[in-house]
MIMIBA-783098 format. One record per residue (C-alpha): x, y, z negated; residue in one letter. Coordinates in Angstrom, 2 decimals. Each point is the difference from the previous one (the first is absolute). Layout:
N
@px=X	py=Y	pz=Z	code=A;
...
REM end
This chain:
402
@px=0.00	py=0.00	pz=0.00	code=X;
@px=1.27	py=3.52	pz=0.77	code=X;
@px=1.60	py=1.81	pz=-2.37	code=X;
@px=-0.63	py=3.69	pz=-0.47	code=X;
@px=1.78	py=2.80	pz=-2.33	code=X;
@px=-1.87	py=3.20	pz=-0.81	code=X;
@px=0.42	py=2.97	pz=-1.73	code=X;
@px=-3.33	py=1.39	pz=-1.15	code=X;
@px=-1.51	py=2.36	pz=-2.79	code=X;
@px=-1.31	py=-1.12	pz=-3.69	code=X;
@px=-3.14	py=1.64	pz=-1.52	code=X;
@px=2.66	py=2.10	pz=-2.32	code=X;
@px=1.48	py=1.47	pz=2.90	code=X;
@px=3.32	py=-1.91	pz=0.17	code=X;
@px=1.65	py=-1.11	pz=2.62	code=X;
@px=0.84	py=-4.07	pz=0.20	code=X;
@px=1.41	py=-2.73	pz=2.55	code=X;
@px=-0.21	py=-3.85	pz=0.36	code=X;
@px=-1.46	py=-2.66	pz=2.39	code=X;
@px=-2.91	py=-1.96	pz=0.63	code=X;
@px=-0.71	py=-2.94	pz=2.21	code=X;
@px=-3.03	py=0.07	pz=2.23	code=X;
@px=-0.95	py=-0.88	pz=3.37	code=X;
@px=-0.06	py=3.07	pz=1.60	code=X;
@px=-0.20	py=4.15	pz=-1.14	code=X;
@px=-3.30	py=-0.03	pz=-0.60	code=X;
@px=0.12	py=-2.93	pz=-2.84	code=X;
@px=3.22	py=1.58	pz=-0.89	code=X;
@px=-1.99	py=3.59	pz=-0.87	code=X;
@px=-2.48	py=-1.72	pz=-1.26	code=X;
@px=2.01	py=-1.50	pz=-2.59	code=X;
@px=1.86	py=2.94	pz=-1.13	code=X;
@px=-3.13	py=1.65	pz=-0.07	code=X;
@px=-0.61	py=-2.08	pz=-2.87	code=X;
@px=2.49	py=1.91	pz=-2.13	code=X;
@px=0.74	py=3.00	pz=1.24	code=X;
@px=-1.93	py=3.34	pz=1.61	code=X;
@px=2.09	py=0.35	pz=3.08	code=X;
@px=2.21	py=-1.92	pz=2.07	code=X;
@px=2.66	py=2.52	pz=1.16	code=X;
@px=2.14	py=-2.89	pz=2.40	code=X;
@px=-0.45	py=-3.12	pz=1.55	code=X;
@px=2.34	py=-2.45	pz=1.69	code=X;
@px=0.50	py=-3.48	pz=0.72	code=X;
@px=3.44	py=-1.95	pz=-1.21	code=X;
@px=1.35	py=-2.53	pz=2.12	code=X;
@px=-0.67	py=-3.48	pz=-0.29	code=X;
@px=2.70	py=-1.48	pz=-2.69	code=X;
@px=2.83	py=-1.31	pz=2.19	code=X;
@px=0.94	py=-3.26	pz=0.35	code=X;
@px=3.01	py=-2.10	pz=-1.26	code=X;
@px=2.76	py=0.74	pz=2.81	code=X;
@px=0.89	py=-3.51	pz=0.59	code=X;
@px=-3.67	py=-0.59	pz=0.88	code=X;
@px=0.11	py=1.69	pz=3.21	code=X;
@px=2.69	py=-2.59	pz=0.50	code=X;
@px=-2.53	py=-2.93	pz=-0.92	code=X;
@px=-1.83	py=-2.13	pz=2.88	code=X;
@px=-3.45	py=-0.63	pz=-0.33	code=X;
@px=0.02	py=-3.70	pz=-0.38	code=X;
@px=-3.16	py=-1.07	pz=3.08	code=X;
@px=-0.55	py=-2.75	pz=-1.30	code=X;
@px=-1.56	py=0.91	pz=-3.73	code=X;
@px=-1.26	py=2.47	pz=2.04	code=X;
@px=-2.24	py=-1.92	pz=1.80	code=X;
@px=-0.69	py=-1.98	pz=-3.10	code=X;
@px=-1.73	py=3.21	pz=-1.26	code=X;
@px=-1.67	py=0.92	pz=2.38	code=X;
@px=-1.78	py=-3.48	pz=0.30	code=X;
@px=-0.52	py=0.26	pz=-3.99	code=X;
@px=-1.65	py=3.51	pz=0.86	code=X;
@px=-2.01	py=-1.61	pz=2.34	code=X;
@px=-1.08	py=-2.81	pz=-2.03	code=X;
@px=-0.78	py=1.81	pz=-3.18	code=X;
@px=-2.07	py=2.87	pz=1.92	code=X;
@px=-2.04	py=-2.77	pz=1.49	code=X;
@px=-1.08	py=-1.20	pz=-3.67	code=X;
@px=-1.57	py=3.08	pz=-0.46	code=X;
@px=2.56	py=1.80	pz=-2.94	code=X;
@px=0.05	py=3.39	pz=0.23	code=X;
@px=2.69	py=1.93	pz=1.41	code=X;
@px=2.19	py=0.96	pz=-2.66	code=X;
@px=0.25	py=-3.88	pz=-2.23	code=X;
@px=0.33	py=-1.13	pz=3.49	code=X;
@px=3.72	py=2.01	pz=0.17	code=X;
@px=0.30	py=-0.99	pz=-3.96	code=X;
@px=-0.18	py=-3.58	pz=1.11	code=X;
@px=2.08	py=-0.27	pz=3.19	code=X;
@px=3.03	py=1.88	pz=-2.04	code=X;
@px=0.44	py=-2.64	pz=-2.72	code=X;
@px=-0.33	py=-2.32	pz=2.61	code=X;
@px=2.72	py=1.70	pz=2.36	code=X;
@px=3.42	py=-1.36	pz=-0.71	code=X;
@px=1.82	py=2.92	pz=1.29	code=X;
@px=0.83	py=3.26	pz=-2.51	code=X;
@px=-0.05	py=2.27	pz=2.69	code=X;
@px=-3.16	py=-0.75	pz=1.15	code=X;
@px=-1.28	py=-0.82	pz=-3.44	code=X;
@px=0.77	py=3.70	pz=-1.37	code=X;
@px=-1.49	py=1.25	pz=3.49	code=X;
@px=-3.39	py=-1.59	pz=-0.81	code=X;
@px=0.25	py=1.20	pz=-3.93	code=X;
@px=-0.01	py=3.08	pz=1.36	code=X;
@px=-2.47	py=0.04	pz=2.61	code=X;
@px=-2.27	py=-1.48	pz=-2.65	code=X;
@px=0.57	py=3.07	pz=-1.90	code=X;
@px=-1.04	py=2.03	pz=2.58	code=X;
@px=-3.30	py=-1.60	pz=1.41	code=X;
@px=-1.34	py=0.08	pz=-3.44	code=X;
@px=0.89	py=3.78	pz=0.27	code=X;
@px=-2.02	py=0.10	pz=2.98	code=X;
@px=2.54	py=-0.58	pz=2.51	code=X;
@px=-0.72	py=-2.05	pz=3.18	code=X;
@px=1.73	py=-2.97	pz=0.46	code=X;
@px=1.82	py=0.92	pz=3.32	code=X;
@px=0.89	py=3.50	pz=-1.35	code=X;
@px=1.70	py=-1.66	pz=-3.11	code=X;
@px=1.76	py=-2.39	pz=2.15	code=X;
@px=1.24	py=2.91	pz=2.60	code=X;
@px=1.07	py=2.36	pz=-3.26	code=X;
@px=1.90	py=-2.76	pz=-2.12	code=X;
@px=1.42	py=-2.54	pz=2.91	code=X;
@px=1.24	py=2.23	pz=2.67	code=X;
@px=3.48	py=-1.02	pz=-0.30	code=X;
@px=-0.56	py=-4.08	pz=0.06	code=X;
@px=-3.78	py=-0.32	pz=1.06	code=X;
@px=-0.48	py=-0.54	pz=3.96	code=X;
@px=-2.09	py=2.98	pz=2.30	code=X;
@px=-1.59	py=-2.78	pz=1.53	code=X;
@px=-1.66	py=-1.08	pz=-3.58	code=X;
@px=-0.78	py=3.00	pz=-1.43	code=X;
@px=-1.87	py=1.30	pz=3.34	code=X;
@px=-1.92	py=-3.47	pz=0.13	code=X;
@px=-0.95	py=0.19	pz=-3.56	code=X;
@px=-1.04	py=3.82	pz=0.41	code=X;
@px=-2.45	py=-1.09	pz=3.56	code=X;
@px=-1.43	py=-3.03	pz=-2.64	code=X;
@px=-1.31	py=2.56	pz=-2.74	code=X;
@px=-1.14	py=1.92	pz=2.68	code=X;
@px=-1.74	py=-2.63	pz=1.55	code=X;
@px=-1.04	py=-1.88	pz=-3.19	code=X;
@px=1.70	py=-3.33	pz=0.56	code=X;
@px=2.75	py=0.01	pz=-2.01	code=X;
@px=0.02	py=-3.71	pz=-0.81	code=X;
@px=0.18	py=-0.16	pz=4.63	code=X;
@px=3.03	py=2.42	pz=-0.43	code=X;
@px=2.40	py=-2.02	pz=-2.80	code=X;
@px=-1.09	py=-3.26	pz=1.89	code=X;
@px=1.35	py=1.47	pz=3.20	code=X;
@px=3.26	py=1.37	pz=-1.57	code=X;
@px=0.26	py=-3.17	pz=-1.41	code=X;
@px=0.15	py=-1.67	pz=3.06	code=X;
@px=2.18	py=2.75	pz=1.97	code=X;
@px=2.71	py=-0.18	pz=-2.78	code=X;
@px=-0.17	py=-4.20	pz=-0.62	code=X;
@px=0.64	py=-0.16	pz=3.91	code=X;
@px=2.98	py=2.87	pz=-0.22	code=X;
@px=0.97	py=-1.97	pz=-2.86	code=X;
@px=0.44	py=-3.89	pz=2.08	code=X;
@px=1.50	py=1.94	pz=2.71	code=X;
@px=2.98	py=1.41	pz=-1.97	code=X;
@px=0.51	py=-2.98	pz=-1.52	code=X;
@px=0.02	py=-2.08	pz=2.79	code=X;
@px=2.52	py=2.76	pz=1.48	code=X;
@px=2.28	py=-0.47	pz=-2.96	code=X;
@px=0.35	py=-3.49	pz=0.10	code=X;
@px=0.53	py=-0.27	pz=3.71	code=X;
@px=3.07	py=2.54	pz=-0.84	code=X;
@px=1.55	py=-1.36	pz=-2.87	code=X;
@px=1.94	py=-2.74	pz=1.76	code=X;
@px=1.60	py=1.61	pz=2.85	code=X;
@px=0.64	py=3.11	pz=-2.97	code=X;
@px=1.83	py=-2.65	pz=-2.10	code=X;
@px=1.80	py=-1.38	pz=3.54	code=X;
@px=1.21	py=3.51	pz=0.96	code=X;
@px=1.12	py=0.52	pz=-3.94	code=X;
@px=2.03	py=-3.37	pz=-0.25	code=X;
@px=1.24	py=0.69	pz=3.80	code=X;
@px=1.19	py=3.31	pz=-0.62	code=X;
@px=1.36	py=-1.01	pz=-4.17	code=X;
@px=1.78	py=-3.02	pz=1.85	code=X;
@px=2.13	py=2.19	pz=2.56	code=X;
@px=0.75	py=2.64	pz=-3.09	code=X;
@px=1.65	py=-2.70	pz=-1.55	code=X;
@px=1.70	py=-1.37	pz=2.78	code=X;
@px=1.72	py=3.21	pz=1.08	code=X;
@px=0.81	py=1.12	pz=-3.29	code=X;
@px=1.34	py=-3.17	pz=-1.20	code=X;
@px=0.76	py=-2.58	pz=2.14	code=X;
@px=1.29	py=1.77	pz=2.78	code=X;
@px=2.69	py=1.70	pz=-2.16	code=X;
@px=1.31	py=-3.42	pz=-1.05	code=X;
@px=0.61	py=-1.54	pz=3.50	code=X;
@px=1.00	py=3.07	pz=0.91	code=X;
@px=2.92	py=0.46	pz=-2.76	code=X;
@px=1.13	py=-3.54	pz=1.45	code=X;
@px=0.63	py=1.04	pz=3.49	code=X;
@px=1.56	py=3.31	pz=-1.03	code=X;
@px=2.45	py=-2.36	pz=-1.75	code=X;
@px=0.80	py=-1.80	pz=2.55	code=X;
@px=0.77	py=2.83	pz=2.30	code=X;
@px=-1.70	py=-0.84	pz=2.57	code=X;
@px=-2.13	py=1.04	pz=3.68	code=X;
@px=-3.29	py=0.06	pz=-1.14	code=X;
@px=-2.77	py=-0.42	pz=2.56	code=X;
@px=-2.24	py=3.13	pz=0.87	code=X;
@px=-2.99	py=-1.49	pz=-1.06	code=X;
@px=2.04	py=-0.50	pz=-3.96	code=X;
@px=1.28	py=3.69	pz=0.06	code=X;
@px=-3.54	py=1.07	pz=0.47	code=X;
@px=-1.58	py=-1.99	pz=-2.38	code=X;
@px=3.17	py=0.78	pz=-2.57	code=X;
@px=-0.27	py=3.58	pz=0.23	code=X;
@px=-3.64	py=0.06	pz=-0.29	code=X;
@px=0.65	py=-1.66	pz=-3.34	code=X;
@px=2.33	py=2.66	pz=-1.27	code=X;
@px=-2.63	py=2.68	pz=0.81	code=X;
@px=-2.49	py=-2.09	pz=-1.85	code=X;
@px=2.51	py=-0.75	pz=-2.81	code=X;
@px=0.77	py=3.87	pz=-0.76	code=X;
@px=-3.20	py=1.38	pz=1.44	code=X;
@px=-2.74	py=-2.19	pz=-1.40	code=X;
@px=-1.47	py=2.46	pz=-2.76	code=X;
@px=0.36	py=2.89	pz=2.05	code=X;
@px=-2.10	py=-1.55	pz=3.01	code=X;
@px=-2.19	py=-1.45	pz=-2.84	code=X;
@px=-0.35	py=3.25	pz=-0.73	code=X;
@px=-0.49	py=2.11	pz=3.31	code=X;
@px=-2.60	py=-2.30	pz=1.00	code=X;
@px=-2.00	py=0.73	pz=-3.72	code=X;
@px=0.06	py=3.89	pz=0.76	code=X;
@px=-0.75	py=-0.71	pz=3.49	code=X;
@px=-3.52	py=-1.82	pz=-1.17	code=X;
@px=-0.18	py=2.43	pz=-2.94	code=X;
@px=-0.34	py=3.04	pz=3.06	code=X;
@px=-1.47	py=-1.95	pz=2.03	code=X;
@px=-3.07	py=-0.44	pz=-2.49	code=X;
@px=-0.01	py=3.58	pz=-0.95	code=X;
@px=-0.07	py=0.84	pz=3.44	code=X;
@px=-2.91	py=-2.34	pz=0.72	code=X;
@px=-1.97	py=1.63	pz=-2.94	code=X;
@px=-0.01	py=3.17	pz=1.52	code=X;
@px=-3.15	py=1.08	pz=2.13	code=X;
@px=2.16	py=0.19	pz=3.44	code=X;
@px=2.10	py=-3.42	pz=-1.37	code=X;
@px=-2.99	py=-2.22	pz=-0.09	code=X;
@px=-1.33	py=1.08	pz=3.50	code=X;
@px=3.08	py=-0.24	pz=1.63	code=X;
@px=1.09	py=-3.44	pz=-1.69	code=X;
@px=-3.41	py=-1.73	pz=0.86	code=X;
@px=0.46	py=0.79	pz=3.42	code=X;
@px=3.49	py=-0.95	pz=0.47	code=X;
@px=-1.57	py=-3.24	pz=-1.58	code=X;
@px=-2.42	py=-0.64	pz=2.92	code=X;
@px=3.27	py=0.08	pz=2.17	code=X;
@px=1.29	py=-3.23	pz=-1.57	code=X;
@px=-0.31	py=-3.23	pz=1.41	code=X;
@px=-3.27	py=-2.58	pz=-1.02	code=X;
@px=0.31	py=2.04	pz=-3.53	code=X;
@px=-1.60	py=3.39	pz=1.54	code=X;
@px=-2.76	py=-2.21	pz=1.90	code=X;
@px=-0.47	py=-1.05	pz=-3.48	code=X;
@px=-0.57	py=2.59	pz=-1.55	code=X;
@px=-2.39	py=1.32	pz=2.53	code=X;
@px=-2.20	py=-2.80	pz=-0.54	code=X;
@px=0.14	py=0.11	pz=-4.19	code=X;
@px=-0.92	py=4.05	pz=0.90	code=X;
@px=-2.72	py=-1.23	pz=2.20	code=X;
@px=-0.98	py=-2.40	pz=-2.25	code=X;
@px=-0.27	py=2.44	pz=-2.95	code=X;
@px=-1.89	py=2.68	pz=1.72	code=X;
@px=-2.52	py=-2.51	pz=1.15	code=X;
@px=-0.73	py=-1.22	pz=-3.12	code=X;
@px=0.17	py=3.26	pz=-2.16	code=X;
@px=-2.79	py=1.54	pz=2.78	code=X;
@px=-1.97	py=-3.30	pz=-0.19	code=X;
@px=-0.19	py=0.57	pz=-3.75	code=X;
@px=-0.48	py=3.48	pz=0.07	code=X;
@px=-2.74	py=0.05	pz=2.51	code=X;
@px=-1.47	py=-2.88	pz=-1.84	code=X;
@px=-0.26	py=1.94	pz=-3.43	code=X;
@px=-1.77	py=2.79	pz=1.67	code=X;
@px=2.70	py=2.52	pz=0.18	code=X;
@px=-0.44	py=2.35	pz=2.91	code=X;
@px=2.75	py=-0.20	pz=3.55	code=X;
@px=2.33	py=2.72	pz=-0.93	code=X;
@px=0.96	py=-0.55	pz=-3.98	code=X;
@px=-0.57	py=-4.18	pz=1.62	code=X;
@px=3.39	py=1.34	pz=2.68	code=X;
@px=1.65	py=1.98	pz=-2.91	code=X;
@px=0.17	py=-2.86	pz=-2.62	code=X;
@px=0.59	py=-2.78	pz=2.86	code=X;
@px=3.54	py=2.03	pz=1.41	code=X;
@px=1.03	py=-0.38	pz=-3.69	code=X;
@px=-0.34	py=-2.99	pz=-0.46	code=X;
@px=2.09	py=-0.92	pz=3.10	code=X;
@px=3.55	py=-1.00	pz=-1.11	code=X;
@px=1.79	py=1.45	pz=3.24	code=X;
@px=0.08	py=4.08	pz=-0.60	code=X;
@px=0.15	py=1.11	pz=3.43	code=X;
@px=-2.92	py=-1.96	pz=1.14	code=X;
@px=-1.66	py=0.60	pz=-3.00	code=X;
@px=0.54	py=3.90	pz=1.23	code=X;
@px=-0.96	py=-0.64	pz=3.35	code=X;
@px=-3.43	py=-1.50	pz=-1.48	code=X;
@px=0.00	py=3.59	pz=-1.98	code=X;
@px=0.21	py=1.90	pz=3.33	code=X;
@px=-3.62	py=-1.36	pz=1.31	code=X;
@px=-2.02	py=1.37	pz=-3.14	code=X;
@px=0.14	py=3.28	pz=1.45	code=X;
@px=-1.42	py=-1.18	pz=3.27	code=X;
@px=-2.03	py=-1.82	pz=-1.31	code=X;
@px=-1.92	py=2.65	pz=-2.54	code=X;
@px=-0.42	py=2.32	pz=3.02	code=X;
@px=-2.25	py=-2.52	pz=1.06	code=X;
@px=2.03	py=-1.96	pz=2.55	code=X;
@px=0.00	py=-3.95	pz=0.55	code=X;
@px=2.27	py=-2.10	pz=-2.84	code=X;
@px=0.49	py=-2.25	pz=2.78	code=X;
@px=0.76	py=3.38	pz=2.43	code=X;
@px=2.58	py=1.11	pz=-2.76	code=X;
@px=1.97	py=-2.58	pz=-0.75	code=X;
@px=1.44	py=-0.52	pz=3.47	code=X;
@px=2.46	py=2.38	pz=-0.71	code=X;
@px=1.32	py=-2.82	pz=-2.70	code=X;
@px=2.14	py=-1.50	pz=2.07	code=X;
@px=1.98	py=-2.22	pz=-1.72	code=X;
@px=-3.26	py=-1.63	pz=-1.53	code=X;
@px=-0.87	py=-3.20	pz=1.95	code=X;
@px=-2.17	py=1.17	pz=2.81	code=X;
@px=-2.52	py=-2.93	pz=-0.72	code=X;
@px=-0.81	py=1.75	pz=-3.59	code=X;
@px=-0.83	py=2.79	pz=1.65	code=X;
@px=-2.00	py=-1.05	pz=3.01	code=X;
@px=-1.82	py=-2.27	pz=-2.81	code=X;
@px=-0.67	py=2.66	pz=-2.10	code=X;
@px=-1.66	py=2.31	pz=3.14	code=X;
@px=-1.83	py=-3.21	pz=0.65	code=X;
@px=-1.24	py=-0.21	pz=-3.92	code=X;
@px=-1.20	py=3.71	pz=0.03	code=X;
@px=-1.49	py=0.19	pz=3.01	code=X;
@px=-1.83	py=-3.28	pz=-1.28	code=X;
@px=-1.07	py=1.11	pz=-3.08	code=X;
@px=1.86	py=-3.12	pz=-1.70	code=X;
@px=3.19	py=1.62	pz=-0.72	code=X;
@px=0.14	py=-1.63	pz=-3.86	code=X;
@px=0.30	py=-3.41	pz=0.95	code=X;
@px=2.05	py=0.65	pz=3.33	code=X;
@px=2.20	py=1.45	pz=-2.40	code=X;
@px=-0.35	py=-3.08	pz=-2.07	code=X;
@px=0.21	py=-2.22	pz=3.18	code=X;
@px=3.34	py=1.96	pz=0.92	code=X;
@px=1.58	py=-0.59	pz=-3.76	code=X;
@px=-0.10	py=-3.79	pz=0.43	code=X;
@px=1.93	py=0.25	pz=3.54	code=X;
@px=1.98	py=1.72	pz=-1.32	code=X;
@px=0.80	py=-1.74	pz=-3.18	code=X;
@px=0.35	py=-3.21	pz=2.26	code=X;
@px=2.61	py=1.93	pz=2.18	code=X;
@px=1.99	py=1.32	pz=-3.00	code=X;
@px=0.15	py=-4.13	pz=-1.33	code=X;
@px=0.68	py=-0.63	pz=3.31	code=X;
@px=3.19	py=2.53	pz=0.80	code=X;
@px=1.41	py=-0.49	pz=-3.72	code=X;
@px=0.47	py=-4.16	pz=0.82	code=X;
@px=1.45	py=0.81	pz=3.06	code=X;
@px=2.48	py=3.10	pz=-1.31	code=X;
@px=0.84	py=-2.82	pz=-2.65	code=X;
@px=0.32	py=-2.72	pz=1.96	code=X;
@px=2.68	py=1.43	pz=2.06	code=X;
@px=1.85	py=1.98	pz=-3.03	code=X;
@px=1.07	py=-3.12	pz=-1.36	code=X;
@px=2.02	py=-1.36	pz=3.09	code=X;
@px=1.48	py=3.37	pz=0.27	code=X;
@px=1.38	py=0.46	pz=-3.37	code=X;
@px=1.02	py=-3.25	pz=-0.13	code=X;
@px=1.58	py=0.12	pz=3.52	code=X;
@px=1.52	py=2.83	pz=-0.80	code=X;
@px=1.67	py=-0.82	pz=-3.33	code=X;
@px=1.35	py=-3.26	pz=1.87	code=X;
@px=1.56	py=2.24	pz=2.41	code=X;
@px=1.94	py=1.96	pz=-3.28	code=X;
@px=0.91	py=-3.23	pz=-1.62	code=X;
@px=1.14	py=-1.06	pz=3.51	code=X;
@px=2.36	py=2.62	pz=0.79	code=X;
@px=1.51	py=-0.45	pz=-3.42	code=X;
@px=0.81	py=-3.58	pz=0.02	code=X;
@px=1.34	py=0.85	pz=3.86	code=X;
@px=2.56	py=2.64	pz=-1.56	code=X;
@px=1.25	py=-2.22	pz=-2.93	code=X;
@px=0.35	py=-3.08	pz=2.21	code=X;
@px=1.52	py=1.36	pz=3.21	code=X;
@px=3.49	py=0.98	pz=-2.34	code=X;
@px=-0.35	py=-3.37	pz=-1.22	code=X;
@px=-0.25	py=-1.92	pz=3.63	code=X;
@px=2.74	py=2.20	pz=1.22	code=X;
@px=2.18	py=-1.21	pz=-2.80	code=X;
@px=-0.84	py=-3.62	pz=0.61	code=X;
@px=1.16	py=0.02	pz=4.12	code=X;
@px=2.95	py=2.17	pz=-1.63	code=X;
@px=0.86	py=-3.21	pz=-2.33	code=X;
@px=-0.84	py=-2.27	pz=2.30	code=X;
REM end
């Protein structure tokens, strides 16, 4: 609930300050009221900030979902609004989300609405794509449709990333051992073979000075690279925070082999099921485009997705406007001409999520399936070269003996 200091006027003439919470001015005046003759100044305080390391925090999709399906669930039973939040936050498991609802509880029995509370206290961790569907349920009365629906959205976002994660978490621990294996060789190994042959004072093959040298650089240099490549991430991410960063690193991302068709298809993917839901709860096409762009992972077609709302409020075709996205697959948006001018644009949308949810399974196997022959071809090639370079010096002293 907002908070609001004052300085106002006692029946004795003096002057005093404090605060008062309220939901808005007028319940604010009307408070002080209460106490003193006139209220001299009014202002709201910002909302009490939140722990710093919660910004750093990821909302956790999968309890997520598990609340919303609680919400759901408890709503349909009939309990009123605020036990219904008392009950589904000693059931949540997470504290974040657990002091979240406290609070929102708080504030819907102070005559807050639901999606208000949520909006005030969860902007930092809660999605746009929630708050905007819960806001279209009270306005539509069907809040129990709403939570069911978000439950559903965030189980499915929740399968997907793990199914993402555990297709990458072998060739991740290939490409750690690969590159951990040729540290150790170069640093170690190498140096030892190569102190023998120095000893023995003799030719060494090209292939073995290489390989020897390369050694020494990783030998004396190891930290310091260690350490270039950690600042070069470290700007790298700042860079990509910035406004200009993000667009200009999603599209150099589309450039990229298989991994930019990708991530076309989980944009595609996202926008068609974020409008599907939107359109679904109610919510009207504009604020429907608005919340769908930001839900879309990739920022510059999430921006290009921006661009049509303009078009679109001046009372053009959505299908008309988003032509000009054209790095958005062009079947999404003849599809989504074909859904408006059809009146069905809700379940084309829907229709157009499971395509493309298919595609995205799809792309990911094959992206996968031909990592792992690449890192491991490539690390044979390393280990190759290396055995090559120690074993030439020793073949070339064998014909010498013999």
């Amino acid at each position: 609930m907002p908070t609001y200091r004052y300085e106002a006027v006692g029946g004795n003439g003096q002057q005093v300050e404090g605060v008062v919470e309220a939901v808005d001015t007028t319940q604010a005046v009307a408070q002080i009221r209460q106490n003193y003759d006139v209220v001299l100044h009014l202002e709201e305080v910002g909302m009490e900030k939140a722990d710093v390391f919660e910004r750093f925090q990821k909302l956790n999709l999968k309890v997520f979902a598990m609340m919303c399906k609680q919400f759901s669930i408890i709503l349909k039973a009939g309990l009123p609004l605020v036990q219904t939040v008392d009950m589904v936050s000693t059931q949540v498991a997470d504290k974040k989300l657990k002091k979240l609802l406290g609070q929102v509880s708080e504030d819907i029995a102070n005559g807050w609405s639901l999606s208000y509370s949520f909006e005030k206290r969860g902007t930092q961790h809660l999605p746009a794509t929630f708050i905007e569907t819960i806001r279209a349920g009270e306005e539509s009365g069907d809040l129990i449709r709403a939570f069911a629906r978000m439950s559903a959205y965030y189980d499915r976002m929740t399968k997907t990333r793990a199914k993402a994660t555990s297709a990458l978490i072998y060739p991740a621990f290939l490409t750690f051992v690969a590159v951990a294996v040729i540290i150790v060789i170069m640093t170690y190994a190498v140096p030892i073979f190569a102190s023998t042959f120095t000893s023995l004072e003799m030719e060494l093959p090209l292939a073995t000075r290489i390989v020897i040298a390369l050694s020494n650089f990783f030998s004396q240099y190891l930290w310091v690279m260690l350490g270039l490549i950690a600042g070069g991430l470290l700007l790298l991410r700042i860079y990509s925070n910035t406004e200009n960063g993000r667009i200009k690193m999603a599209k150099w991302w589309l450039t990229m082999p298989v991994l930019g068709k990708l991530s076309v298809m989980t944009s595609a993917s996202q926008f068609a099921h974020t409008m599907s839901a939107m359109l679904a709860s109610g919510m009207p096409i504009l604020k429907a485009l608005d919340t769908s762009s930001r839900s879309m992972s990739n920022t510059h077609l999430s921006e290009q997705v921006r661009n049509v709302i303009p078009g679109v409020e001046s009372g053009r075709p959505l299908g008309e406007c988003m032509l000009a996205c054209e790095d958005l697959p062009q079947m999404l948006v003849q599809m989504t001409a074909m859904g408006e001018a059809t009146g069905s644009l809700e379940s084309t949308m829907g229709i157009q999520a499971e395509y493309y949810d298919n595609e995205v399974d799809t792309l990911a196997a094959r992206a996968l399936s031909l990592l792992e022959p690449i890192i491991i071809c490539v690390m044979a090639v390393f280990v190759i070269i290396i055995l090559l370079s120690i074993y030439l010096p020793m073949f070339s002293m064998y014909g010498a003996i013999v």
